[in-house]
BALOBA-1460 file (C-alpha; in Angstrom, 3 decimals):
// residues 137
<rec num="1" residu="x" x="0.000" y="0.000" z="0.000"/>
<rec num="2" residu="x" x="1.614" y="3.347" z="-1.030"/>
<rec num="3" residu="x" x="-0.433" y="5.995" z="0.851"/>
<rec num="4" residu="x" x="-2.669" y="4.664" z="3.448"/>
<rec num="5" residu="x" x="-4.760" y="7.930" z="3.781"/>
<rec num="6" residu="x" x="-5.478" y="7.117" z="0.779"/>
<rec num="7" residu="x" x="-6.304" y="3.941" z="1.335"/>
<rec num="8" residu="x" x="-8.868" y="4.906" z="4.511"/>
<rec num="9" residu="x" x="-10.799" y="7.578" z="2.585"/>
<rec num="10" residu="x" x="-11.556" y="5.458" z="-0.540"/>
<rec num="11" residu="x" x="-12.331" y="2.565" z="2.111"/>
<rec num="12" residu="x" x="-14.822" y="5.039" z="3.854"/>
<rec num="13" residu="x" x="-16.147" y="6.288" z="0.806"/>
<rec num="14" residu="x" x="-16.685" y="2.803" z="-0.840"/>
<rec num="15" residu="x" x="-18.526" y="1.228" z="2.574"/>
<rec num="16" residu="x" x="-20.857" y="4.775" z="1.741"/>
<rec num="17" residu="x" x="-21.957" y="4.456" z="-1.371"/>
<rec num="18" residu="x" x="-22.428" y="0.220" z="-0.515"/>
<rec num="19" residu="x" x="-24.524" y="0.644" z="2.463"/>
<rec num="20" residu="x" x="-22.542" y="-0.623" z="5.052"/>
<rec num="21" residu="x" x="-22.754" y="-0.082" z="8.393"/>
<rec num="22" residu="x" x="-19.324" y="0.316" z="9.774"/>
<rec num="23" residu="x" x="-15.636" y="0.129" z="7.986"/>
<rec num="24" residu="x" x="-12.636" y="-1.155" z="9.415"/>
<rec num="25" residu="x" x="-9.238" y="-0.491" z="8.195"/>
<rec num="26" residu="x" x="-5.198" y="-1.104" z="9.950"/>
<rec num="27" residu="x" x="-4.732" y="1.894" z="12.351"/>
<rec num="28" residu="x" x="-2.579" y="4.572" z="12.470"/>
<rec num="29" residu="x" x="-1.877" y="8.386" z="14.717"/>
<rec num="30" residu="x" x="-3.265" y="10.456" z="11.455"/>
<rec num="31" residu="x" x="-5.726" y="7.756" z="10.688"/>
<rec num="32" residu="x" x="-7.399" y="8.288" z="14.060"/>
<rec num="33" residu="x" x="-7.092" y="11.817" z="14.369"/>
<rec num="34" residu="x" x="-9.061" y="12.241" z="10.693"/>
<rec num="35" residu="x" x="-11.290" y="9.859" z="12.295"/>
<rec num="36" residu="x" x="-12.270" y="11.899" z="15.422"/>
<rec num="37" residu="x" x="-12.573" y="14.935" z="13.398"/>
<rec num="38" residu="x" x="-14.851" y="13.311" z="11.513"/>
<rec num="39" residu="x" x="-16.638" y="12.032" z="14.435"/>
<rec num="40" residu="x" x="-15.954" y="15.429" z="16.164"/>
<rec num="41" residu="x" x="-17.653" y="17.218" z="12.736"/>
<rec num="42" residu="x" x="-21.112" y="14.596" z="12.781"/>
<rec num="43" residu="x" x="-19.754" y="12.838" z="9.062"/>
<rec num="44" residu="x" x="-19.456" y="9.392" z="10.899"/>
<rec num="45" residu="x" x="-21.312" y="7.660" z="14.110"/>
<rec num="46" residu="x" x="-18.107" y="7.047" z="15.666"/>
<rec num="47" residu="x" x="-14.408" y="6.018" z="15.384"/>
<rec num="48" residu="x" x="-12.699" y="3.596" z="18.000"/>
<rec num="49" residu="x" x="-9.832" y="1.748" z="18.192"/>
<rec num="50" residu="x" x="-9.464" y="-2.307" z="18.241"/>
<rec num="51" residu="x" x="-7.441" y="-3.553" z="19.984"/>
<rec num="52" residu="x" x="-4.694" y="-6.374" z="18.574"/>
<rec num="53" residu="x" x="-6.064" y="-9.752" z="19.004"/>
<rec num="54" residu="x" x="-4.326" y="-13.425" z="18.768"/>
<rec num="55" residu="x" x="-5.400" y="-13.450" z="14.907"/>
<rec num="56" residu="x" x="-4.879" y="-10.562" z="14.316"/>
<rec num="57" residu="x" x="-1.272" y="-8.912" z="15.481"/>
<rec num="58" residu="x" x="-2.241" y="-5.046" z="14.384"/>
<rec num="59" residu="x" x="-4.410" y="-2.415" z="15.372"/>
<rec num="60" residu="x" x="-7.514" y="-1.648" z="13.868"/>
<rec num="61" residu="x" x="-9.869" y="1.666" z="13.744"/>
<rec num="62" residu="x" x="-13.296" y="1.038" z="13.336"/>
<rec num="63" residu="x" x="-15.766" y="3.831" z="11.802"/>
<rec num="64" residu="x" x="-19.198" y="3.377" z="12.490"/>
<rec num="65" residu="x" x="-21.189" y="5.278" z="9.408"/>
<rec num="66" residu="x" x="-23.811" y="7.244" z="9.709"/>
<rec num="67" residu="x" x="-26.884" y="7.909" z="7.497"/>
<rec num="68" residu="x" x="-29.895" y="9.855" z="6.462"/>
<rec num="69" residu="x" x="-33.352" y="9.125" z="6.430"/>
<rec num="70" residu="x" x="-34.558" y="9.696" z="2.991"/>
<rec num="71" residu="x" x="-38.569" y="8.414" z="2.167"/>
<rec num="72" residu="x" x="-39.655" y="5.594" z="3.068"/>
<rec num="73" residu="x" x="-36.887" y="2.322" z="2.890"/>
<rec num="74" residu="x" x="-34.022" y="4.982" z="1.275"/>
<rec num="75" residu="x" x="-30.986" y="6.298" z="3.624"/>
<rec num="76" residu="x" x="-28.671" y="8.948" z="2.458"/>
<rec num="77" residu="x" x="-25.281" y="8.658" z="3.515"/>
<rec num="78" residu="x" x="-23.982" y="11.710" z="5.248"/>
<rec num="79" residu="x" x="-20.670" y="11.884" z="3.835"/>
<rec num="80" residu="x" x="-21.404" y="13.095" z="-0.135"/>
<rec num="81" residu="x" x="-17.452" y="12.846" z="-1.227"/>
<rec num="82" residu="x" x="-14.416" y="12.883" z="0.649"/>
<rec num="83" residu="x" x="-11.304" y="13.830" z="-1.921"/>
<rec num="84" residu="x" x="-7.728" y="13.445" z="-0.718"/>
<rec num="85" residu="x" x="-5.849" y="16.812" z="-1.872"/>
<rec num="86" residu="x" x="-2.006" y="16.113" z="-0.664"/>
<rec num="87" residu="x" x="-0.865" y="12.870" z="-2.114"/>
<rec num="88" residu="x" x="2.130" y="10.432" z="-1.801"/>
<rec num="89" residu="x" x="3.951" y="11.856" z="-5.005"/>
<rec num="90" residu="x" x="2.508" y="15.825" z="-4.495"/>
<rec num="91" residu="x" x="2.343" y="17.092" z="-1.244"/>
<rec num="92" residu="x" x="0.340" y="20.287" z="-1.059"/>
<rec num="93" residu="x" x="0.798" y="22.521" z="2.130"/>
<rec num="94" residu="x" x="-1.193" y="25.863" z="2.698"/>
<rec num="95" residu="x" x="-1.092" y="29.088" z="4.172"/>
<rec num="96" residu="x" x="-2.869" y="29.947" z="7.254"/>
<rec num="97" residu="x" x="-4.664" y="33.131" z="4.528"/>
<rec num="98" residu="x" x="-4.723" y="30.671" z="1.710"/>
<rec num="99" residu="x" x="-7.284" y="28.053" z="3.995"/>
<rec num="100" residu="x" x="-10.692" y="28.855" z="2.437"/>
<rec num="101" residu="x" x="-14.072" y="27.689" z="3.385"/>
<rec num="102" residu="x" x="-15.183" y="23.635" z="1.733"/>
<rec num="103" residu="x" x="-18.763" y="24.376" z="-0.423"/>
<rec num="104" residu="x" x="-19.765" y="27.397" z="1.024"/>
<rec num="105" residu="x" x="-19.393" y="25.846" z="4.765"/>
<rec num="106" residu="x" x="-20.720" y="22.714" z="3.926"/>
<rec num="107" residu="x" x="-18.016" y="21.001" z="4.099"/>
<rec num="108" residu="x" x="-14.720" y="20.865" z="5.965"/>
<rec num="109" residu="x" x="-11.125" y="20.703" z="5.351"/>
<rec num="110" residu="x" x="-8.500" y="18.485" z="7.867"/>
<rec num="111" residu="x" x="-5.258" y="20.296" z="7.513"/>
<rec num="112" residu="x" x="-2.061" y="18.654" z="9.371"/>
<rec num="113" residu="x" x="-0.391" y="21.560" z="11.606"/>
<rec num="114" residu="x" x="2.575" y="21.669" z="13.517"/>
<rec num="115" residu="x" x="-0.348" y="21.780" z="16.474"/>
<rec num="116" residu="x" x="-2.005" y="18.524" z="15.323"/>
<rec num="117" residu="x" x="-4.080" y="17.643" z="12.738"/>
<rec num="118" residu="x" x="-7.149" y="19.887" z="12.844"/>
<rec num="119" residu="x" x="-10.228" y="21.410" z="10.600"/>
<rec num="120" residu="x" x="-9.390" y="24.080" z="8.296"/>
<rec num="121" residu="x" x="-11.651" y="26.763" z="10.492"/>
<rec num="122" residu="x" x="-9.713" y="25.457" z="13.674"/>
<rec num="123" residu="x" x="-6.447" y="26.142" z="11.515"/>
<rec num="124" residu="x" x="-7.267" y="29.611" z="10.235"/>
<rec num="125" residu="x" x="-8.488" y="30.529" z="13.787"/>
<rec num="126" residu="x" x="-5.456" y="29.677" z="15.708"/>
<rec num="127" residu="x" x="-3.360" y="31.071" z="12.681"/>
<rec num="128" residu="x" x="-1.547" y="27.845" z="11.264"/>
<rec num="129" residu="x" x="-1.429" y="26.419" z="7.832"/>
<rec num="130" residu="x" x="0.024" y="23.094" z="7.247"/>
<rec num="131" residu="x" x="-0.150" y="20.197" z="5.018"/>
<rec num="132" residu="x" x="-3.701" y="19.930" z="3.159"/>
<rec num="133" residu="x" x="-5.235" y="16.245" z="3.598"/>
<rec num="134" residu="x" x="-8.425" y="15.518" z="2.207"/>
<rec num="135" residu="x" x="-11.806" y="17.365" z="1.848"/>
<rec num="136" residu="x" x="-15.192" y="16.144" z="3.413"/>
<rec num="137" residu="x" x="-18.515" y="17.273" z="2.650"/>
């Protein structure tokens, strides 16, 4: 696997658009952290981490996912895209002025400060820029 951010978001978005309840994916610091803030934000249920087991020697982070009520049988998911911006082979890192807001407010941006990894309101607030990691709305 050659960027597991990557890997997480299209793993989140996939278990979306399929239905699923929950997703579960190898844990990491920055995995978790984008996982609170989406917890923290309302996008997902919750976010947790498993424990290593005798089967299974890693951690794990499970995402529970959370949906709409749309009609009658129909559920929307709550998460409409989620687009990775800095990538393995382009990093992209931003300016505390250049942080602008994700479809009108809609959505949010996770930005990876020297402070922690954090929204991209939090960021512009406390004055930080940082390395530009995915967009959720």
């Amino acid at each position: 696997m050659i960027d597991p951010i990557s890997d997480m978001l299209t793993r989140i978005r996939n278990a979306q658009k399929a239905g699923h309840g929950e997703v579960v994916f190898p844990s990491s610091k920055l995995k978790m952290a984008v996982s609170k803030i989406l917890e923290k934000e309302n996008f997902i249920e919750s976010a947790e981490m498993i424990s290593k087991s005798e089967e299974n020697n890693f951690d794990k982070i499970r995402i529970v996912l959370k949906y709409e009520k749309s009609g009658t049988n129909s559920k929307l998911p709550t998460i409409s895209e989620i687009t990775r911006i800095s990538k393995e082979g382009k990093r992209v890192y931003i300016k505390k002025e250049e942080i602008k807001k994700v479809k009108s407010g809609f959505g949010i941006s996770i930005i990876s400060t020297s402070k922690g990894v954090m929204t991209g309101k939090e960021a512009r607030k406390m004055g930080l820029g940082g390395e530009y990691i995915c967009e959720v709305w």
